[in-house]
Backbone atoms as SQL, in Angstrom:
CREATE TABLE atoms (id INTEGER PRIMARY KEY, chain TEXT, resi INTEGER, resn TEXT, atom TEXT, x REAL, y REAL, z REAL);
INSERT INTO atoms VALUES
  (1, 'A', 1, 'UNK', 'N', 10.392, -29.045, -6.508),
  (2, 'A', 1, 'UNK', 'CA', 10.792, -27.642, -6.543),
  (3, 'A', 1, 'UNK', 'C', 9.886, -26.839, -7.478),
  (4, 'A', 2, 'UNK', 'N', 9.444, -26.983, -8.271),
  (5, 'A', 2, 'UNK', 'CA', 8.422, -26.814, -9.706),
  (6, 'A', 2, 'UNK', 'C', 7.139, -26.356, -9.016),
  (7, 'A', 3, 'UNK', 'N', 6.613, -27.091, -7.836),
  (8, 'A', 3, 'UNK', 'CA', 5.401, -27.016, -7.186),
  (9, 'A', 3, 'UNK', 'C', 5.627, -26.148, -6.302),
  (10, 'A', 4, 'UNK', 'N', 6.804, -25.854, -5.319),
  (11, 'A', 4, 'UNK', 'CA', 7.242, -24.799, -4.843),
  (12, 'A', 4, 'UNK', 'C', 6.842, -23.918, -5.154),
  (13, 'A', 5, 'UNK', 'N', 7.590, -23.361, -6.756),
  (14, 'A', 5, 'UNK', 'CA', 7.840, -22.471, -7.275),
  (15, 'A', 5, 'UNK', 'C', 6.191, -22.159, -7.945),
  (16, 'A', 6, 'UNK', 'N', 5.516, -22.443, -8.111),
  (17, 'A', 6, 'UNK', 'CA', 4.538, -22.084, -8.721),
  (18, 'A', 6, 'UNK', 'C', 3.177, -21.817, -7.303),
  (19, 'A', 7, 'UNK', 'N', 3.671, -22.548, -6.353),
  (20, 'A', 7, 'UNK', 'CA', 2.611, -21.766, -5.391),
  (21, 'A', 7, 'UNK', 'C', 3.302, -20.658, -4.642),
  (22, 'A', 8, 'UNK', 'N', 4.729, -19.986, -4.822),
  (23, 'A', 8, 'UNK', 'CA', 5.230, -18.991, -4.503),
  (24, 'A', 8, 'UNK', 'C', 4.698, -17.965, -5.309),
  (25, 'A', 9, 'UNK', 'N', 4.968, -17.798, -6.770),
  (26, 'A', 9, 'UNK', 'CA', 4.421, -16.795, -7.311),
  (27, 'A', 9, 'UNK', 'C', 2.809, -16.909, -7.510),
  (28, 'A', 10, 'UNK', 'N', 2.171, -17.649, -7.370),
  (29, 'A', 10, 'UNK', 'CA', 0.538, -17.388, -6.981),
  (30, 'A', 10, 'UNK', 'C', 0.280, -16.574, -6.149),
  (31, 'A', 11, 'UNK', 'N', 0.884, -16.880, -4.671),
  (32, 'A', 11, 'UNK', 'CA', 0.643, -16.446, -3.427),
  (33, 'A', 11, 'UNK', 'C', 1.403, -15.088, -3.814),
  (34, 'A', 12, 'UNK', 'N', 2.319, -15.016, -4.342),
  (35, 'A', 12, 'UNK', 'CA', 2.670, -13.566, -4.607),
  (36, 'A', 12, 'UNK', 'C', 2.289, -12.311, -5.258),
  (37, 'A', 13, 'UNK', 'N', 1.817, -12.951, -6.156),
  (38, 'A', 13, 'UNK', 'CA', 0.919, -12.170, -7.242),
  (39, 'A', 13, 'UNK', 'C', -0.532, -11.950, -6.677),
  (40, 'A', 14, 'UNK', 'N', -1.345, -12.548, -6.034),
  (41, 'A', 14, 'UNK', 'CA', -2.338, -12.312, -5.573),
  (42, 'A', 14, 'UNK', 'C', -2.090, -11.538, -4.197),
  (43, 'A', 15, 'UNK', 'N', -1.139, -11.745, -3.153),
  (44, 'A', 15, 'UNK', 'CA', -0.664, -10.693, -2.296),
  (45, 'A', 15, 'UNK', 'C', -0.200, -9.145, -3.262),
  (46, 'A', 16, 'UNK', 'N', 0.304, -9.221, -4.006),
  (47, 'A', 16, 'UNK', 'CA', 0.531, -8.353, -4.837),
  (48, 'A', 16, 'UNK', 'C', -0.717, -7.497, -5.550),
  (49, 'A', 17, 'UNK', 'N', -1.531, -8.331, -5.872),
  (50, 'A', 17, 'UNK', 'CA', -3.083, -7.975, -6.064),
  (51, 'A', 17, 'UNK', 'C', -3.837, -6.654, -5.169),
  (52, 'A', 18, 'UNK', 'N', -3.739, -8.160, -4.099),
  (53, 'A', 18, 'UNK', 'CA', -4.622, -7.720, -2.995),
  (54, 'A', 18, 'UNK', 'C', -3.752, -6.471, -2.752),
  (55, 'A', 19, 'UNK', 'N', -2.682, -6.003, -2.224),
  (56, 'A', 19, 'UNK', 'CA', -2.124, -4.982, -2.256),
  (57, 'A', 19, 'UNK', 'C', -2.304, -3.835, -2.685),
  (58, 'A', 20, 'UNK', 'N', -2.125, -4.041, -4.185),
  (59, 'A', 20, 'UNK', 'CA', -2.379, -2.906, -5.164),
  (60, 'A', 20, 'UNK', 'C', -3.840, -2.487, -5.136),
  (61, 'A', 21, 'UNK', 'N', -4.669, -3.457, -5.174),
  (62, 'A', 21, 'UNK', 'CA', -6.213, -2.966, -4.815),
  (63, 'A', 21, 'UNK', 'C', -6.644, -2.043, -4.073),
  (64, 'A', 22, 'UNK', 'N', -5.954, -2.695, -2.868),
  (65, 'A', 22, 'UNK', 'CA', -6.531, -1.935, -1.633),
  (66, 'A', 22, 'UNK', 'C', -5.829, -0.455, -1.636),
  (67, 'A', 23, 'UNK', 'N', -4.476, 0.263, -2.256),
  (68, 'A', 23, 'UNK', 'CA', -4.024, 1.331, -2.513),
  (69, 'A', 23, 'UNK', 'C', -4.640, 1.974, -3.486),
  (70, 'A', 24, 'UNK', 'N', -5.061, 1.468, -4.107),
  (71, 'A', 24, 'UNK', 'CA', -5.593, 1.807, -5.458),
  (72, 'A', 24, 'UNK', 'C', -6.897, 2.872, -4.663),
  (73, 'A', 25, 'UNK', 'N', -7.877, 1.901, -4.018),
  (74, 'A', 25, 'UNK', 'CA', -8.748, 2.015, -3.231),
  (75, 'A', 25, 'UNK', 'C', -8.513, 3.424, -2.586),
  (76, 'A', 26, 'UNK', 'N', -7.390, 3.357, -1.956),
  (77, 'A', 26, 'UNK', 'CA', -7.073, 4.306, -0.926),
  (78, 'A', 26, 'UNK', 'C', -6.668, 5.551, -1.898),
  (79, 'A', 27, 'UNK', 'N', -6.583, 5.836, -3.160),
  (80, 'A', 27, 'UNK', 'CA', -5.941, 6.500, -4.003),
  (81, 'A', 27, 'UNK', 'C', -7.309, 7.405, -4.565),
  (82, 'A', 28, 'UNK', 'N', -8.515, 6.211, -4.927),
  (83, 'A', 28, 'UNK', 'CA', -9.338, 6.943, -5.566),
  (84, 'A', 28, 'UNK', 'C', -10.945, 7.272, -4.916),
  (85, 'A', 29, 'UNK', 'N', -10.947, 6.370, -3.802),
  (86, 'A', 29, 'UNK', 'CA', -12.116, 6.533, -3.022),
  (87, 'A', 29, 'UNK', 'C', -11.740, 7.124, -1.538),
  (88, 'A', 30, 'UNK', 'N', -10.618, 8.072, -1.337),
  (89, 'A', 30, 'UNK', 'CA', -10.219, 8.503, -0.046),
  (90, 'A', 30, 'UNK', 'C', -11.095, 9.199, 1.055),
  (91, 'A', 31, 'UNK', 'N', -11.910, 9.216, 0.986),
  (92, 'A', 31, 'UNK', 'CA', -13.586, 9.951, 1.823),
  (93, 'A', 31, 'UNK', 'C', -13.951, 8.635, 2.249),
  (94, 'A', 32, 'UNK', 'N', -14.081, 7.778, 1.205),
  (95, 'A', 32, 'UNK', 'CA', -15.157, 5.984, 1.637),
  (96, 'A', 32, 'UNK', 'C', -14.014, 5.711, 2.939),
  (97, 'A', 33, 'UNK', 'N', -12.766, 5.665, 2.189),
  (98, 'A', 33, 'UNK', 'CA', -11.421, 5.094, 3.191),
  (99, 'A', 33, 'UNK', 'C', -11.490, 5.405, 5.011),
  (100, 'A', 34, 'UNK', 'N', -11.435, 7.181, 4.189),
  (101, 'A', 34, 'UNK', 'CA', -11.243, 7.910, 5.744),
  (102, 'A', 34, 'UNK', 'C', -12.662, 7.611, 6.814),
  (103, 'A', 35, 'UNK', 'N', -13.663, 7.070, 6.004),
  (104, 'A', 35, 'UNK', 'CA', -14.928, 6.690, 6.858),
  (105, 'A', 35, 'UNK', 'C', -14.617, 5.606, 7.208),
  (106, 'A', 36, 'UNK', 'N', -14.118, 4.434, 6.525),
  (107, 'A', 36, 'UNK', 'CA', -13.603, 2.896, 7.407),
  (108, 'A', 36, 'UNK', 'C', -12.760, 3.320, 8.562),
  (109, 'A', 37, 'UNK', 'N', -12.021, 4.344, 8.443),
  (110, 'A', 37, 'UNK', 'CA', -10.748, 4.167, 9.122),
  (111, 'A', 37, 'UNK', 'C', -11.282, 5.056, 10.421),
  (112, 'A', 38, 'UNK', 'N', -12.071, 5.792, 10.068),
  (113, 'A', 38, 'UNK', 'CA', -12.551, 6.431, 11.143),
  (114, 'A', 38, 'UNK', 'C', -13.660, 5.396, 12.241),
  (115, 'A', 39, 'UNK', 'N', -14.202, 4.803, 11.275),
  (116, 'A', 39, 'UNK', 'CA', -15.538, 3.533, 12.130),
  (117, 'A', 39, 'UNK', 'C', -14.527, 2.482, 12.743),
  (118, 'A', 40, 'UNK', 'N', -13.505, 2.161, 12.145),
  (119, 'A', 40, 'UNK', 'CA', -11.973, 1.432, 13.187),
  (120, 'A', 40, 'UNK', 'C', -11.720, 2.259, 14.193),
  (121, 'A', 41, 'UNK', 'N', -11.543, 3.678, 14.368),
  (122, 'A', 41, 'UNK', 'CA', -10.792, 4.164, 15.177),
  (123, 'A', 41, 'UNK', 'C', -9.337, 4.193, 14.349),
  (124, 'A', 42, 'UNK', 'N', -9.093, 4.097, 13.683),
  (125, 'A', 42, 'UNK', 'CA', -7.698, 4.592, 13.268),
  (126, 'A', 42, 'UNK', 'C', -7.334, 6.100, 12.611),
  (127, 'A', 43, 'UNK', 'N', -6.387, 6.538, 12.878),
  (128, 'A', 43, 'UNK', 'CA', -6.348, 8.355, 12.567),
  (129, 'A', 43, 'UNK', 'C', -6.733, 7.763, 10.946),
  (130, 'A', 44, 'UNK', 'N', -7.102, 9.140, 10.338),
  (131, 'A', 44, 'UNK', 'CA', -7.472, 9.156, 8.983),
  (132, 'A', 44, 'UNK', 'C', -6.342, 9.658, 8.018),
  (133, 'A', 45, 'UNK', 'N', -5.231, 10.340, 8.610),
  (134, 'A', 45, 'UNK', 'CA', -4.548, 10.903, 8.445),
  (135, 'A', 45, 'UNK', 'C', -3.016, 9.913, 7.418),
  (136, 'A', 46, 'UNK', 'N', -3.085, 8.820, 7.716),
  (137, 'A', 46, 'UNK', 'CA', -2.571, 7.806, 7.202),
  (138, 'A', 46, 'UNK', 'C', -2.963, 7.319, 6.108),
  (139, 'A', 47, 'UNK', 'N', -4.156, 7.255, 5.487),
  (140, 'A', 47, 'UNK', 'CA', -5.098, 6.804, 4.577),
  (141, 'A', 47, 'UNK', 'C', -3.734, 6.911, 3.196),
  (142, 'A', 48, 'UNK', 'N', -3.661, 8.123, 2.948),
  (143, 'A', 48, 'UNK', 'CA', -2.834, 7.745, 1.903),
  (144, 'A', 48, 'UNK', 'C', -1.189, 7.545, 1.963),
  (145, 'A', 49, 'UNK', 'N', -0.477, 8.351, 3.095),
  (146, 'A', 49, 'UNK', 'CA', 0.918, 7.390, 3.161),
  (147, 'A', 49, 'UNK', 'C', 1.411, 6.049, 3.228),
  (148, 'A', 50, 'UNK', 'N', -0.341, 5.510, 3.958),
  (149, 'A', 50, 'UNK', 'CA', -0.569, 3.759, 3.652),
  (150, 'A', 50, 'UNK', 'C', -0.749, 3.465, 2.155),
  (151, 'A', 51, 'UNK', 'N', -1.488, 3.650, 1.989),
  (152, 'A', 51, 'UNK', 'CA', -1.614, 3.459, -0.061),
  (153, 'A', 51, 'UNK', 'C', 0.318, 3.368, -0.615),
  (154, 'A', 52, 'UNK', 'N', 1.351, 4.645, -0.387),
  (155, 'A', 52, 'UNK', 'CA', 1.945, 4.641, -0.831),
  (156, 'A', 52, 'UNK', 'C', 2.885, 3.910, -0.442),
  (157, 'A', 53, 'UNK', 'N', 3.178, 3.450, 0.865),
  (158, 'A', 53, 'UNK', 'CA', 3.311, 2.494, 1.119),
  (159, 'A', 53, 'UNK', 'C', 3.396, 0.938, 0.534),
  (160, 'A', 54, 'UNK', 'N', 2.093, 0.978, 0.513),
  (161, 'A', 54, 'UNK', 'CA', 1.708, -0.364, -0.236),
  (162, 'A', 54, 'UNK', 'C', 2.266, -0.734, -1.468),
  (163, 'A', 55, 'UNK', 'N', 2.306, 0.409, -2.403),
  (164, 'A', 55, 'UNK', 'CA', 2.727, 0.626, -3.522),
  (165, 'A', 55, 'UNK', 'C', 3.813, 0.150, -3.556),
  (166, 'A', 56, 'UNK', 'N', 4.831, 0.896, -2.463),
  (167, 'A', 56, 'UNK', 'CA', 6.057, 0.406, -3.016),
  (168, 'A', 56, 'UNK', 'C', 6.475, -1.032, -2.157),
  (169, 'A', 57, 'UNK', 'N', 6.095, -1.105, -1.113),
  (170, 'A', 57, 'UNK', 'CA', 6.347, -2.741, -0.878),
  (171, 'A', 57, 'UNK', 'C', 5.919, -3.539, -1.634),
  (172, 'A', 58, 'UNK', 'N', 5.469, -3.468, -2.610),
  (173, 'A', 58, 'UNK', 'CA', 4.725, -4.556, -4.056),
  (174, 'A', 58, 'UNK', 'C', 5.529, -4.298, -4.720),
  (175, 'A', 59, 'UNK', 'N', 6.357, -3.141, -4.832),
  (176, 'A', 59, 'UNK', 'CA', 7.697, -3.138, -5.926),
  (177, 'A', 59, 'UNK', 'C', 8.941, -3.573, -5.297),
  (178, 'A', 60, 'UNK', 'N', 9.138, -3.312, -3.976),
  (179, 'A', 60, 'UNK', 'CA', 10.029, -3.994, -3.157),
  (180, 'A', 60, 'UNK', 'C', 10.017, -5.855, -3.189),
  (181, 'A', 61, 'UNK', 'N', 8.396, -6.250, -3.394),
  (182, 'A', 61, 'UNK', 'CA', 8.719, -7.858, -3.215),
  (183, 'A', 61, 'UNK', 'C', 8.865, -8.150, -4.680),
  (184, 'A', 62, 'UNK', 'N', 8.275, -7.500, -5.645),
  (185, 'A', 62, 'UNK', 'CA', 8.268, -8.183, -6.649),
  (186, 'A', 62, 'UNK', 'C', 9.878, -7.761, -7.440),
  (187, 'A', 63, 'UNK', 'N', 10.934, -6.658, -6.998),
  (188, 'A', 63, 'UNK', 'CA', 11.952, -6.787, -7.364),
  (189, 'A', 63, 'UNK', 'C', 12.803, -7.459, -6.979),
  (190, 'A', 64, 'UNK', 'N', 12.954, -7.255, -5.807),
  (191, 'A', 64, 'UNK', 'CA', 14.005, -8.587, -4.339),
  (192, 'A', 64, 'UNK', 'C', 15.704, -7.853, -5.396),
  (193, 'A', 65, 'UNK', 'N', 15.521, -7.194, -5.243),
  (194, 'A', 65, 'UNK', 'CA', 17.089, -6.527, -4.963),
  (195, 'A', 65, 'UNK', 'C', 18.059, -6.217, -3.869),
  (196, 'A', 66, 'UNK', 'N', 17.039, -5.855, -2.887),
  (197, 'A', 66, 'UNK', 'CA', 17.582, -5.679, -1.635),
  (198, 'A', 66, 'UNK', 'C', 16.514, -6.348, -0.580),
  (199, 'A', 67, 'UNK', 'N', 17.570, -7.493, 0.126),
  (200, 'A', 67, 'UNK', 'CA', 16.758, -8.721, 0.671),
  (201, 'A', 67, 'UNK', 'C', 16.435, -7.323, 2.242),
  (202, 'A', 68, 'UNK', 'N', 16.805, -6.883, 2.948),
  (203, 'A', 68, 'UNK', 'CA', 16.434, -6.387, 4.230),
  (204, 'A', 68, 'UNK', 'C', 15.345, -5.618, 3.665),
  (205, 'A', 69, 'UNK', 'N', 15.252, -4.963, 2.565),
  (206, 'A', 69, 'UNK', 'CA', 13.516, -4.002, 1.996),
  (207, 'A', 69, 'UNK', 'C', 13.007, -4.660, 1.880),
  (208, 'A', 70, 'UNK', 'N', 12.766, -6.222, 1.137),
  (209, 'A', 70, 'UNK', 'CA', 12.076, -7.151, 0.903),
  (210, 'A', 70, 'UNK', 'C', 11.531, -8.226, 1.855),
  (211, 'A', 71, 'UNK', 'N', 12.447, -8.072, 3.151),
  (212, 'A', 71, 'UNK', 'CA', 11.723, -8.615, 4.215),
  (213, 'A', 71, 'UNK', 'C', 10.736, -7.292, 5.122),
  (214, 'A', 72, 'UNK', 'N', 11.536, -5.598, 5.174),
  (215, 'A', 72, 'UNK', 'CA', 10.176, -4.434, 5.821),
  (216, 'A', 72, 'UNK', 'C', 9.194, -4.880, 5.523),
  (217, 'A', 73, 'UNK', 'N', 9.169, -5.014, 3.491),
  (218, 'A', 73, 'UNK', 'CA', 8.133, -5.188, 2.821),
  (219, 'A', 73, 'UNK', 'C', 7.245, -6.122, 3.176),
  (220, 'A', 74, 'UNK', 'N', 8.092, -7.317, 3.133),
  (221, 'A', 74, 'UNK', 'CA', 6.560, -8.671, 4.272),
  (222, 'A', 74, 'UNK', 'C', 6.072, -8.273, 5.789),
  (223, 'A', 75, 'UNK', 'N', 7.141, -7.334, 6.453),
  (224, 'A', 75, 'UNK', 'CA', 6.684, -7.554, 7.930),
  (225, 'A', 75, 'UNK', 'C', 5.698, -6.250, 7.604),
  (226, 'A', 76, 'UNK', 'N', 6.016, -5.027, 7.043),
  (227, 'A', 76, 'UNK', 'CA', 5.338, -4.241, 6.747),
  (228, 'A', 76, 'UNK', 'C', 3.746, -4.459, 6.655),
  (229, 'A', 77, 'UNK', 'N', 3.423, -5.169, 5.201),
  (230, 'A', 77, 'UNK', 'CA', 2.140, -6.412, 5.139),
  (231, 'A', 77, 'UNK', 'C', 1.943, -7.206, 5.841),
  (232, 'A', 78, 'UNK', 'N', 2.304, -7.676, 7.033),
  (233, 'A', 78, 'UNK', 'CA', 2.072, -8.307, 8.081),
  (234, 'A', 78, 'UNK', 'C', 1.219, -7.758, 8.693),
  (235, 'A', 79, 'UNK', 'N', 2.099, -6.459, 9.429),
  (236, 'A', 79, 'UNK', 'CA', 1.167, -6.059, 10.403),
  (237, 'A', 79, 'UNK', 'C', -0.092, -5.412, 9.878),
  (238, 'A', 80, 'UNK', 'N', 0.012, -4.782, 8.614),
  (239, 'A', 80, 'UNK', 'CA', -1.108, -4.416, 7.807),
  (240, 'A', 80, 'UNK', 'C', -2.254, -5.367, 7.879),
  (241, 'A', 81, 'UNK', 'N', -1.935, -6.722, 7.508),
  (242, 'A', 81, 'UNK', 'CA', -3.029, -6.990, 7.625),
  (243, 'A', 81, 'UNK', 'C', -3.147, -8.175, 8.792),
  (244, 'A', 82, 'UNK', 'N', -2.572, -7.790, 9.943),
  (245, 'A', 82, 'UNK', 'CA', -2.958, -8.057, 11.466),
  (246, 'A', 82, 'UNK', 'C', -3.699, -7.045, 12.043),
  (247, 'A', 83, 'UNK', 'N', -3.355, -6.017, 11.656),
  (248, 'A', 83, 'UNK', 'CA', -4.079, -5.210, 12.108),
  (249, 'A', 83, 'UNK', 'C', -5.742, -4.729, 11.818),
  (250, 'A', 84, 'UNK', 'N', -5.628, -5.123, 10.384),
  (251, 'A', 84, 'UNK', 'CA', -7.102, -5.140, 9.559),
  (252, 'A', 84, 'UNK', 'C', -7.501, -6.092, 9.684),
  (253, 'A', 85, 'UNK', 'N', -7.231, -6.935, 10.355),
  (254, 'A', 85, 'UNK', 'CA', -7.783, -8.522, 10.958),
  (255, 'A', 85, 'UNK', 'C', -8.468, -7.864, 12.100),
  (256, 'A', 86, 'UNK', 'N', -7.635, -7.471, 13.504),
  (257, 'A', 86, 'UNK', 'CA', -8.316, -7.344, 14.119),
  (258, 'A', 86, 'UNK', 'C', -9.504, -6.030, 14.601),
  (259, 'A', 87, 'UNK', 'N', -9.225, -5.104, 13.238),
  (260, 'A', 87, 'UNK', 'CA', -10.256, -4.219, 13.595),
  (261, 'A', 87, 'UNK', 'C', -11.748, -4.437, 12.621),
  (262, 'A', 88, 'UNK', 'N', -11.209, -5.347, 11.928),
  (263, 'A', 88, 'UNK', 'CA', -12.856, -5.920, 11.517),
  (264, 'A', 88, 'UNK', 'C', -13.744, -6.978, 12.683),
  (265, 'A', 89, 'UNK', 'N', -12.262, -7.760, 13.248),
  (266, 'A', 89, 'UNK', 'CA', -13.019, -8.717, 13.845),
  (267, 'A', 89, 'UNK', 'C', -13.611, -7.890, 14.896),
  (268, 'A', 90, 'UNK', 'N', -13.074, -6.653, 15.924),
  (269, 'A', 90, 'UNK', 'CA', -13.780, -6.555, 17.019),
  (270, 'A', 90, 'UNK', 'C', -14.864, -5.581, 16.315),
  (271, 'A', 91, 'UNK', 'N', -15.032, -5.029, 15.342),
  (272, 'A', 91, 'UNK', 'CA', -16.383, -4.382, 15.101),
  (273, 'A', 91, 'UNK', 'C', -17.153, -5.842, 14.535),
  (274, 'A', 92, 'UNK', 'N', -17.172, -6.749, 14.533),
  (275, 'A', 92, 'UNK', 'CA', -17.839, -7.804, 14.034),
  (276, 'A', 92, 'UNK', 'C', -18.208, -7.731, 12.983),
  (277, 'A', 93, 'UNK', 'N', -17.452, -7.734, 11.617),
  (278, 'A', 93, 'UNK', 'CA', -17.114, -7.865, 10.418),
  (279, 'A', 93, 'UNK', 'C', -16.716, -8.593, 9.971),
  (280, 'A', 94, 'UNK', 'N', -16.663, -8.757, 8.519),
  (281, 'A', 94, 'UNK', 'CA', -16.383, -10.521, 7.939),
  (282, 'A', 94, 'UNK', 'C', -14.882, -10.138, 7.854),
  (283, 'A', 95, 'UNK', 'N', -13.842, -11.407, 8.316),
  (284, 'A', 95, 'UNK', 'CA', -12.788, -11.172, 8.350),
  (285, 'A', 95, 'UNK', 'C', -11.711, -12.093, 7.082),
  (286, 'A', 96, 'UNK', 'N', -12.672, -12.758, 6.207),
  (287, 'A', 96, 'UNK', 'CA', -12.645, -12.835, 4.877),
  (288, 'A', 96, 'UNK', 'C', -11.287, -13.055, 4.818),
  (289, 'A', 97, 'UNK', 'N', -11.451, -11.616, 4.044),
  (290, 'A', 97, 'UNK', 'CA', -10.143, -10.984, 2.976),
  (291, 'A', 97, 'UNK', 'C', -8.966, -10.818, 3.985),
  (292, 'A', 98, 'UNK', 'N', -9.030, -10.693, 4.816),
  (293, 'A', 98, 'UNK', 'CA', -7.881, -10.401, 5.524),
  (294, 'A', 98, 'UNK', 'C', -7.158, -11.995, 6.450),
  (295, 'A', 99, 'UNK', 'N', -7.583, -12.423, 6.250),
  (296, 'A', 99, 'UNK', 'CA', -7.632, -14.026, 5.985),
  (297, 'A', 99, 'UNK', 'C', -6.494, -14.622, 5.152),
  (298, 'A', 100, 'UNK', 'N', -7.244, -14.381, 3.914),
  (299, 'A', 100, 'UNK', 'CA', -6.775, -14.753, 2.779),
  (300, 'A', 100, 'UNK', 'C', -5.189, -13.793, 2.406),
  (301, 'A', 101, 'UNK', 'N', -5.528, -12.894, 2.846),
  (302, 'A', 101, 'UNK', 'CA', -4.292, -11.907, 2.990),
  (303, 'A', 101, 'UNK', 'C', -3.190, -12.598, 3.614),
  (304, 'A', 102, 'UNK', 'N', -3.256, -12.609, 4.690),
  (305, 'A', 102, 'UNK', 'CA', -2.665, -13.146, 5.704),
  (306, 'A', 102, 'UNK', 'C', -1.588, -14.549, 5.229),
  (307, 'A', 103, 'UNK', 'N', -2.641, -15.418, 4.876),
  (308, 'A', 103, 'UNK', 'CA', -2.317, -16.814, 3.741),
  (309, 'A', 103, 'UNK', 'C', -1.420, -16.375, 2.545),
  (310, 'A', 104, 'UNK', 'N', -1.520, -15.948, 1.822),
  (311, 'A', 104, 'UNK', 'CA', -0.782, -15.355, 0.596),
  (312, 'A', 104, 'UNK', 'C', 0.348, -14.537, 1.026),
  (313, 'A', 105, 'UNK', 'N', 0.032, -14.153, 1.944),
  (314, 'A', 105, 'UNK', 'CA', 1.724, -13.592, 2.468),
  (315, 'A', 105, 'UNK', 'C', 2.653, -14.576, 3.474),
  (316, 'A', 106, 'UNK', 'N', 2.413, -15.239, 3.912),
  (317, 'A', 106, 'UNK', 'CA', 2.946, -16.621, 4.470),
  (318, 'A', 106, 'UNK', 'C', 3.287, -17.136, 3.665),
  (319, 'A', 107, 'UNK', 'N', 2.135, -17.826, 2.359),
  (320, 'A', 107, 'UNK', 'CA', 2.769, -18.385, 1.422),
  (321, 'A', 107, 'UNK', 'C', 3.853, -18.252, 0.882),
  (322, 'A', 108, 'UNK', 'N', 3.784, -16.480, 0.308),
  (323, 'A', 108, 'UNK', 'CA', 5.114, -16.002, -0.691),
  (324, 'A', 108, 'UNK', 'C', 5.983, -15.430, 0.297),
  (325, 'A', 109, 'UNK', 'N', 5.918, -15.539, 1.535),
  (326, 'A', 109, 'UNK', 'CA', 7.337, -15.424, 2.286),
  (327, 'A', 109, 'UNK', 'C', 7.944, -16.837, 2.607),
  (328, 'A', 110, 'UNK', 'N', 7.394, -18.195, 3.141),
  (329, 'A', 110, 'UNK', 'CA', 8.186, -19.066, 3.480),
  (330, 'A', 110, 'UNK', 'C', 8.506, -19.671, 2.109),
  (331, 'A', 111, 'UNK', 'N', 7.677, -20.043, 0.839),
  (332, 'A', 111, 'UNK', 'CA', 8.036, -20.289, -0.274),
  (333, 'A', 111, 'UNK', 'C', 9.013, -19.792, -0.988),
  (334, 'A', 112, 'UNK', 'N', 8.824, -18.420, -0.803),
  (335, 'A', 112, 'UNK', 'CA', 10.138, -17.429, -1.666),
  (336, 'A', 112, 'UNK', 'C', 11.607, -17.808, -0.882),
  (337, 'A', 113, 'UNK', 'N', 11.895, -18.083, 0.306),
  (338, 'A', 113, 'UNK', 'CA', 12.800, -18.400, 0.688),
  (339, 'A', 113, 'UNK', 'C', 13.257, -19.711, 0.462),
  (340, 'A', 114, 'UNK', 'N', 12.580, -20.923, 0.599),
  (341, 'A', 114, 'UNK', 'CA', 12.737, -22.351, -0.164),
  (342, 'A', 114, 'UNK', 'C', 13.658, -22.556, -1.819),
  (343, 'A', 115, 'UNK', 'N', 12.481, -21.352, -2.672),
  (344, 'A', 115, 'UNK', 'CA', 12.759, -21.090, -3.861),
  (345, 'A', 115, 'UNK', 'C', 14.357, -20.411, -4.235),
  (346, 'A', 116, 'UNK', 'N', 14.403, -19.596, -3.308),
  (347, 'A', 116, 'UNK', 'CA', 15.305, -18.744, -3.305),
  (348, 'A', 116, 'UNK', 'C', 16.816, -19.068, -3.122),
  (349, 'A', 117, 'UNK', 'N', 16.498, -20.515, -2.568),
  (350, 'A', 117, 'UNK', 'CA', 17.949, -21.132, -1.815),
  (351, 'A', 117, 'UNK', 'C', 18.832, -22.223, -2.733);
């Protein structure tokens, strides 16, 4: 349970990371943003209700007060970064980070529930 618990909050904290980064991102470089999002094809117009977003689903997982916000919050980051999966992959971009994304939120969702029980 010990080993559980310690690759739950890894995977969480670094989903949590990666999270906050990428809002952060979206907070202070919003021109660089709206140019990714535009070379995706995605409206630009989202750029920062996504950021705030992000924001608070990182306060949603890392409080877990209310388990139905705390699961939006994973499916939320799900599709976030399914979706940034596949618009790097079809412009043929390294699909890296969104990878690793992907992993760290699996992690701290099936772990957090193990832990949790």
């Amino acid at each position: 349970m010990r080993l559980q618990k310690i690759i739950y909050w890894i995977a969480t904290l670094l989903l949590c990371g990666l999270m906050l980064f990428s809002a952060s991102m979206y907070f202070t470089k919003t021109e660089m943003v709206r140019g990714f999002f535009e070379h995706f094809g995605y409206p630009t117009y989202i750029v920062i209700p996504l950021a705030v977003a992000k924001v608070l689903g990182v306060i949603m997982i890392l409080w877990r007060k209310s388990a139905w916000l705390t699961e939006w919050a994973y499916a939320g980051f799900f599709f976030d970064l399914v979706l940034a999966f596949f618009a790097h992959y079809f412009k043929a971009e390294d699909v890296t980070t969104t990878l690793l994304g992907v992993t760290f939120l699996l992690l701290s969702y099936f772990f957090g529930k193990v832990v949790r029980q």
